[in-house]
C-alpha positions in Angstrom: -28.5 1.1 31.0 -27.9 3.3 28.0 -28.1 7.2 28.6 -30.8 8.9 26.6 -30.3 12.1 25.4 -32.4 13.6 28.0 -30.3 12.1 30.7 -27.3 12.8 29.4 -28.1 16.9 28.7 -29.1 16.4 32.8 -25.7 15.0 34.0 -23.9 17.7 32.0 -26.2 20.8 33.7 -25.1 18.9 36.6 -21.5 18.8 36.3 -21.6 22.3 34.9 -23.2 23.5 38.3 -20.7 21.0 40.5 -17.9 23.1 38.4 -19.5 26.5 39.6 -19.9 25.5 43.0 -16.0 24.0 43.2 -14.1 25.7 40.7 -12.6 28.0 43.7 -12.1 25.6 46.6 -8.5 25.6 48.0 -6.4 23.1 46.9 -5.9 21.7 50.1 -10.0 20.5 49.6 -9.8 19.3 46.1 -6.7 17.4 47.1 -9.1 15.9 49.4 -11.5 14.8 47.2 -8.6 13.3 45.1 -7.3 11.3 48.0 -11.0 10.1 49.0 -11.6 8.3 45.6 -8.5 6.2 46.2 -9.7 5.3 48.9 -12.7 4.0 47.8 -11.1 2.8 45.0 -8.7 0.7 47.6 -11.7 -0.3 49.9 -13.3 -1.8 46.6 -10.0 -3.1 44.9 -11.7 -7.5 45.2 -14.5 -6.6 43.8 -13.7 -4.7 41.2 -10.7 -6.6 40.1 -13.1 -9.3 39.8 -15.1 -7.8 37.5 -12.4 -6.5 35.5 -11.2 -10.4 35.1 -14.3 -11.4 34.1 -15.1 -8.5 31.7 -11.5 -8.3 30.3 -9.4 -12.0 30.0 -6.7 -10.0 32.0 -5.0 -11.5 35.0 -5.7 -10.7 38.4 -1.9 -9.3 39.0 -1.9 -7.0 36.3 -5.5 -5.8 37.2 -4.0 -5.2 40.8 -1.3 -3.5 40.0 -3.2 -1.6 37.4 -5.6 -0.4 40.1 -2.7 0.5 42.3 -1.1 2.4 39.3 -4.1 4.3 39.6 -4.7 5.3 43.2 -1.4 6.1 43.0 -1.9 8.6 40.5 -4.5 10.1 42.5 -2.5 10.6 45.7 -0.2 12.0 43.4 -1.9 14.5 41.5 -3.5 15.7 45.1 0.1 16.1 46.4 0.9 18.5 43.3 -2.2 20.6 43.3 -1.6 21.1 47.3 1.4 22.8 46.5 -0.7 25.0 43.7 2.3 24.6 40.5 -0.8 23.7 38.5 -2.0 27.2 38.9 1.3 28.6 37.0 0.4 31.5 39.8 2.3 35.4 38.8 2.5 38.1 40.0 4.2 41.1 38.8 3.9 44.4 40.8 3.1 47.6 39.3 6.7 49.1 38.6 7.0 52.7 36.9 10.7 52.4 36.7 10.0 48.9 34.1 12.5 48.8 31.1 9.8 49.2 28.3 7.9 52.2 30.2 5.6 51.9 33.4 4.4 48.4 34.3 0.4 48.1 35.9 0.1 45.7 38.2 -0.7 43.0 36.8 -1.1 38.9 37.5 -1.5 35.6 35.9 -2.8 31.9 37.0 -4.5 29.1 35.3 -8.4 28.5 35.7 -10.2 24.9 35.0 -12.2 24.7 31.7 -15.5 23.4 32.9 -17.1 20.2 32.2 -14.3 17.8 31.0 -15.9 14.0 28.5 -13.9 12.0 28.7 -13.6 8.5 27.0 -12.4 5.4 28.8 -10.2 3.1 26.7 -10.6 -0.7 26.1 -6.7 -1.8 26.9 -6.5 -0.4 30.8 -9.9 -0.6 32.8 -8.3 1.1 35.8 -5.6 3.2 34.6 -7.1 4.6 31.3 -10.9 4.5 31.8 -13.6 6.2 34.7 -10.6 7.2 37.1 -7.8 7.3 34.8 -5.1 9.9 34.0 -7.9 12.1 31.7 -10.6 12.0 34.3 -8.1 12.5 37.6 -6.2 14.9 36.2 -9.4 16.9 35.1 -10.6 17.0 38.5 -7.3 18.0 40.2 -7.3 21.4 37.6 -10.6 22.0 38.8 -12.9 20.7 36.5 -16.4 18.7 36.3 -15.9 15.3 34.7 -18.4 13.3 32.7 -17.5 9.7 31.4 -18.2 7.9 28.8 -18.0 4.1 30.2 -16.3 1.8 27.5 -18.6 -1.0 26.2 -15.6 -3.5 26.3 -15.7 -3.6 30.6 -19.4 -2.3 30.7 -20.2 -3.1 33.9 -17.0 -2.3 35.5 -17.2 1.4 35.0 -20.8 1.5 35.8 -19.7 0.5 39.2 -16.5 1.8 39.3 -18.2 5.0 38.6 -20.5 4.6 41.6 -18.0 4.6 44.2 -16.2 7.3 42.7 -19.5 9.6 43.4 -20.1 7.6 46.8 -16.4 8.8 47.7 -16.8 12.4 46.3 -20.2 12.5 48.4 -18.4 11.4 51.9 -16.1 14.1 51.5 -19.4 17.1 50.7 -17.9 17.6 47.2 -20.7 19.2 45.3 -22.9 16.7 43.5 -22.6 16.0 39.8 -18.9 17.0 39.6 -18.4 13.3 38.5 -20.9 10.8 36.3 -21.2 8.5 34.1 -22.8 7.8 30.7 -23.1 5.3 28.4 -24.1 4.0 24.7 -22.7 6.1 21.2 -25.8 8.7 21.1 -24.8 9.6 24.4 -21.0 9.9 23.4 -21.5 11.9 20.3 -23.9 14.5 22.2 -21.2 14.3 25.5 -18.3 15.9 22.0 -21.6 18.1 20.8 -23.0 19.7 23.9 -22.3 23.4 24.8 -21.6 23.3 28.3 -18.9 20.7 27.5 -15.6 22.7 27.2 -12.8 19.5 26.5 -12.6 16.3 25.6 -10.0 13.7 26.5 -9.8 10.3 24.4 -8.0 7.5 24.3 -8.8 4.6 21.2 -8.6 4.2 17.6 -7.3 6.1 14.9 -10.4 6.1 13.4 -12.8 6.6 16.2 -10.5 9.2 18.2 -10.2 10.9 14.6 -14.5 11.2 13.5 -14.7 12.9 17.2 -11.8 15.2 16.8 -14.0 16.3 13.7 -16.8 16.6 15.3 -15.2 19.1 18.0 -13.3 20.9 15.8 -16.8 21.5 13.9 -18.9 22.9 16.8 -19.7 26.6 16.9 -17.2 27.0 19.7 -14.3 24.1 19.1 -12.8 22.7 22.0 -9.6 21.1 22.8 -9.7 17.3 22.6 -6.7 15.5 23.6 -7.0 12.4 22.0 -4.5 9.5 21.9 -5.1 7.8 18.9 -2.0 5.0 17.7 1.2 4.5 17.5 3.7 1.5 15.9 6.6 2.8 18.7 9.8 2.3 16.3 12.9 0.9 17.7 16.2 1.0 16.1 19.2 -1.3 16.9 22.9 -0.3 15.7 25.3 -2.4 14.2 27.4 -2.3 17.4 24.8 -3.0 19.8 23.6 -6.0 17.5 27.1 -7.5 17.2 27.7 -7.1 21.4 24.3 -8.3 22.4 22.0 -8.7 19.5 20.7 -12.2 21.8 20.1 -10.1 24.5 18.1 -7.4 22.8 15.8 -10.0 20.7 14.9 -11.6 24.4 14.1 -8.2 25.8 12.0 -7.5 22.1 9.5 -10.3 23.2 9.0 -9.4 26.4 8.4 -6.2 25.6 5.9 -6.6 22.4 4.1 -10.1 24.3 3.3 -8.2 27.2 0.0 -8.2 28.3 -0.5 -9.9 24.5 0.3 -6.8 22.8 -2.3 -4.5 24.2 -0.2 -1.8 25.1 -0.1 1.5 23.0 3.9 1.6 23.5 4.2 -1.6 22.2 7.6 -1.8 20.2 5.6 -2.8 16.8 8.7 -2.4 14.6 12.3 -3.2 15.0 14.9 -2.2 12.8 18.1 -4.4 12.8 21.0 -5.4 10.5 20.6 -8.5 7.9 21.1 -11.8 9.8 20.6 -15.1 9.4 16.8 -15.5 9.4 17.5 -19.3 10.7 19.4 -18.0 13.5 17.2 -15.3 14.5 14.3 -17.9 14.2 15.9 -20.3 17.1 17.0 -17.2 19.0 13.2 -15.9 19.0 11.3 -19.1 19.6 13.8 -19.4 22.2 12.5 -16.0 24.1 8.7 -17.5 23.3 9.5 -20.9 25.1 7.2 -20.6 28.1 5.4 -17.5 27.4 1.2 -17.6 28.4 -0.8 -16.7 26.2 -4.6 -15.4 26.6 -7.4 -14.2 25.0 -7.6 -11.0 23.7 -9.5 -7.8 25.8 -12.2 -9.3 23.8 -13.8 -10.2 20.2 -14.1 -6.9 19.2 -10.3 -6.3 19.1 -9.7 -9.6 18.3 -11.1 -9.2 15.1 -9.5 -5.7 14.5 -6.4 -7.6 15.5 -7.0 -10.2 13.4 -7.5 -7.9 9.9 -4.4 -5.6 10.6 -1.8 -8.8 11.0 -3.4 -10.2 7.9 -3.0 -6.8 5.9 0.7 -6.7 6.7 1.8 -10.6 6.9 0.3 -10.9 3.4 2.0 -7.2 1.8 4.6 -8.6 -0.8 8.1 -9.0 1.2 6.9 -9.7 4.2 7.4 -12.9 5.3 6.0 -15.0 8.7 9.0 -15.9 11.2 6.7 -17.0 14.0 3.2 -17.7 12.3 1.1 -16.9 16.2 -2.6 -17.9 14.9 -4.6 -20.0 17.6 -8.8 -19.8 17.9 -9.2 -18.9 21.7 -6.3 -17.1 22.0 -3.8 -15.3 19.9 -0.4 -16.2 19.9 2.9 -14.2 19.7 3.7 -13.8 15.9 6.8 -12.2 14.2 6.9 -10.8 10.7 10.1 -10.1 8.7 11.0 -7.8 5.7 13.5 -5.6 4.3 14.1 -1.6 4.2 13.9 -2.1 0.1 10.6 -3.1 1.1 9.5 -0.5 3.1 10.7 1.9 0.9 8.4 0.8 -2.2 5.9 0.3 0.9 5.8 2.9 3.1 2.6 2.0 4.4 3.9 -0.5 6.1 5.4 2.1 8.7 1.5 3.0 9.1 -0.3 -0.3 9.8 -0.4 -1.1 13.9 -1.2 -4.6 15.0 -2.6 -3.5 18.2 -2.2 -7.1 19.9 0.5 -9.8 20.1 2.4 -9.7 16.6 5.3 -7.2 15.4 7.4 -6.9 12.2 11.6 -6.9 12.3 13.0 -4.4 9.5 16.4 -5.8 8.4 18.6 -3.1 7.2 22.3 -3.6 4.8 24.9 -2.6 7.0 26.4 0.6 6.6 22.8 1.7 5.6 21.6 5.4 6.9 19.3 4.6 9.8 17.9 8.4 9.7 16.6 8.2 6.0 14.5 5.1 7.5 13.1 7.6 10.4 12.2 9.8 8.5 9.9 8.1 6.9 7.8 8.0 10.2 4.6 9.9 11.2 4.2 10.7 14.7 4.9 8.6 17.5 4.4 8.2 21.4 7.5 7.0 21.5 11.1 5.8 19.7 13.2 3.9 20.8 17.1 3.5 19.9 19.6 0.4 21.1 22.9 1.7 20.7 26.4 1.7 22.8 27.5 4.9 24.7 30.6 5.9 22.1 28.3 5.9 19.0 27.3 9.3 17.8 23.8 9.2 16.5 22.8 12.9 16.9 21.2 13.2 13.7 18.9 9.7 14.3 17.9 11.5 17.9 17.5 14.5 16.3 15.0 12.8 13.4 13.1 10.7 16.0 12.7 13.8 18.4 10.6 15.4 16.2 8.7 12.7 15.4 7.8 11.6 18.9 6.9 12.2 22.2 9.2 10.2 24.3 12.5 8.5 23.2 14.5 5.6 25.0 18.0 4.7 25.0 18.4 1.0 25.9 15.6 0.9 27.1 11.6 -0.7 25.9 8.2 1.5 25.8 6.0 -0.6 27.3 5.4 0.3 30.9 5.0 4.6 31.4 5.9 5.4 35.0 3.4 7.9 36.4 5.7 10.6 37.6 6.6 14.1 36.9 8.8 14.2 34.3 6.8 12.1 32.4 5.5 13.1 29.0 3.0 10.3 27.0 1.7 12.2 23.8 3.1 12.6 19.8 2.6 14.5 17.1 -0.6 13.2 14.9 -1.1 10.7 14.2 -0.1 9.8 17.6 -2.2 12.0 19.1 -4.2 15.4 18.3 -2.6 17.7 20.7 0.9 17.0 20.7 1.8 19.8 23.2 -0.2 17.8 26.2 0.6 14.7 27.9 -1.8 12.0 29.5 0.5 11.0 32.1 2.4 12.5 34.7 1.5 15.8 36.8 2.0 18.0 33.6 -1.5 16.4 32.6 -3.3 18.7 35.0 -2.7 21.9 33.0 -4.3 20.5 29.5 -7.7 21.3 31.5 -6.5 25.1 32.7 -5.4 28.2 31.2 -4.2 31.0 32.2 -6.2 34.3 32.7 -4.7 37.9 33.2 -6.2 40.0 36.2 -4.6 44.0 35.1 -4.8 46.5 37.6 -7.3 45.1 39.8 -8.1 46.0 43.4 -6.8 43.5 46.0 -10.6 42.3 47.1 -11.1 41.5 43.6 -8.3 39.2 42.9 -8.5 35.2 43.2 -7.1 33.9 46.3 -3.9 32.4 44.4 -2.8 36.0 43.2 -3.4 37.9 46.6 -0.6 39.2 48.1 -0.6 37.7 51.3 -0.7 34.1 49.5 -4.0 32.4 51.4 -3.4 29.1 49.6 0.0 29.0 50.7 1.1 27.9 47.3 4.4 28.3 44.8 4.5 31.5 42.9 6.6 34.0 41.2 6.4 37.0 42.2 8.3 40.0 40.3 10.5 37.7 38.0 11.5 35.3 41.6 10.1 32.4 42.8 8.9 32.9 46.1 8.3 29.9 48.8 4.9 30.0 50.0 5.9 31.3 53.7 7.4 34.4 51.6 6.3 37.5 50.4 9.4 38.0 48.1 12.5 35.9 47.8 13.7 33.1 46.1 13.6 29.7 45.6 16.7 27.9 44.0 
């Protein structure tokens, strides 16, 4: 089942002439296309949660929910591009009375790239792989998609990627505008091929980094929008500690044991003030009483899993609270050290355990909590545990520029699809730290905009006419205008 390069230089002519033949539909259309692979995806949810289970070690209600997470994001995404925001669409009339001399008519909206790779990750077969947030959101800007199935749920997306094309076909969306490949020759030529105009990724520093390279290096580079790691800092005050330190430690495991570790927000370091290691022992055994534990996605990241805990547990001052271990399975673990530490070993702050384990920073009290943040690379997200009176604008300040979403009282794991949602970070976190891979903004990474200057009325796109065909958002002449408008505004 692994695509040769001949294949795989067919499925791409094929998207790129699915993409030709679709790139102007209305949105109404596309939406539809959108809605019909949920359905699918819905009509199919037994079998292919079933798969998933036996491919992955993951439970049955997280795969359903996972799956749901992701029709969801479907519907969603074909609710936004209905209403056209996507397209960005302006319109400014020509105007010889304009402050800086006379204006030409000219107008603005975003167009899809082309043919979109994209790379399914290990950690969420649904939500992150054939019909996740990189491939749905390329096909709501307009764009041709062609997958890369992950070898860790092989046979999952193989199938999963079938009914996408069976529900694309029932709806007469033009064939090839969604396939599937497979095997590292094909992934490599999928980042190398001319007709392929993005690339979205989500994996391993290392992997997500080789194929950044390798795009950057191409005659014509392309974006890539690759999420590569993050160790999701969290930072605890002295206050917040003294009213509810039992409290927060309780919500720490949940958050870093859920689904054993395997999320990228997992909260992989937590900063909090000296304490008795005894107590904070009974208090975190406590929280682990009664937790499940599972195998790990499977032996491949097991074994990554394995190495990285080993690196840090055995780094001089760190020292093993909760030792985890276990042959089938991997049980929670919890490491402990000091900020003199981490300060003769910064490294530390750069080595993620992507799987049940996580490491507790204690600090002195009184200690500067923004010297120890900005020791950080880039993160998806930072997280602070503080009480409403405290002024820590200068910790914010530090963590905002270091990542892409920040929490107050509040854990990482679990990103709502929605539209204020932003899932990215500078690098290392990711390599394009302007773009999110959740939410409705994810649309625009595969569009930009193009200028149309003094051109006749039967030449423009339908989304810059003047009598608004798509019915969809704009502004016209500075104002937002409501689709049933010509001019006006909309507060």
């Amino acid at each position: 089942m692994i695509t040769n390069v001949n294949e795989l230089d067919l499925k791409i002519e094929s998207a790129h002439a699915a993409y030709e033949a679709a790139r102007n539909v209305a949105p109404e259309e596309r939406a539809n296309w959108l809605s019909a692979i949920a359905r699918n995806l819905e009509d199919h949810a037994s079998e292919l949660v079933a798969l998933a289970a036996k491919e992955t070690h993951l439970a049955e209600p997280r795969l359903r929910g996972e799956l749901a997470r992701t029709t969801f994001q479907l519907r969603l995404f074909a609710s936004e591009i209905a209403n056209g925001d996507h397209f960005s669409a302006t319109v400014d009339h020509k105007d010889d009375g304009w402050g800086m001399g006379p204006r030409p008519d000219i107008r603005r909206v975003n167009v899809p790239l082309g043919v979109v790779g994209v790379f399914g990750a290990s950690n969420f077969p649904f939500a992150f792989s054939v019909m996740g947030g990189d491939s749905a959101s390329a096909l709501a800007a307009g764009c041709a998609v062609v997958h890369k199935v992950h070898e860790g749920h092989f046979q999952l997306g193989l199938r999963t990627s079938q009914i996408v094309v069976q529900a694309l076909a029932s709806v007469s969306a033009p064939s090839g505008l969604f396939s599937a490949v497979s095997g590292r020759e094909a992934g490599e030529r999928l980042v190398d091929h001319p007709l392929i105009k993005a690339i979205g990724f989500t994996g391993s520093t290392s992997g997500g980094r080789a194929l950044f390279d390798r795009a950057c290096r191409r005659p014509e580079p392309i974006p890539f929008f690759g999420e590569l790691g993050s160790i999701n800092p969290v930072f605890v005050t002295e206050k917040a500690w003294t009213l509810r330190r039992d409290i927060i430690l309780s919500e720490y495991v949940d958050s870093f044991t859920l689904s054993m570790g395997q999320f990228c927000t997992k909260p992989g370091i937590l900063f909090a003030p000296t304490a008795d290691r005894g107590e904070l022992l009974e208090v975190l055994r406590r929280s682990l009483d009664g937790k499940s534990s599972a195998p790990l996605l499977n032996e491949r990241l097991r074994e990554g899993f394995d190495k990285s805990f080993s690196k840090v547990s055995t780094m001089a001052g760190v020292t093993t609270l909760i030792p985890g271990g276990g042959k089938s399975v991997s049980l929670p673990a919890v490491l402990i050290t000091t900020t003199d530490m981490i300060r003769r070993r910064p490294k530390l702050l750069r080595e993620e355990m992507f799987g049940p384990a996580t490491l507790i920073v204690q600090y002195e009290r009184g200690e500067n909590l923004v010297h120890l943040a900005e020791m950080f690379e880039g993160q998806l997200t930072s997280s602070v545990h503080a009480e409403p009176d405290e002024d820590l604008t200068d910790l914010v300040g530090v963590l905002r520029d270091r990542s892409g979403r920040l929490l107050w009282n509040a854990w990482p794991t679990g990103v709502t699809v929605t539209y204020a949602q932003h899932h990215g970070g500078p690098y290392p976190a990711t390599t394009a730290s302007g773009a999110t891979a959740v939410g409705t903004a994810a649309i625009g990474r595969f569009m930009r905009p193009v200028a149309f200057d003094s051109f006749p009325a039967s030449h423009l796109p339908p989304a810059l006419k003047d009598d608004n065909p798509w019915g969809i958002r704009r502004r016209v002449d500075g104002r937002w205008v409501n689709p049933t408008e010509t001019h006006g505004v909309t507060e």
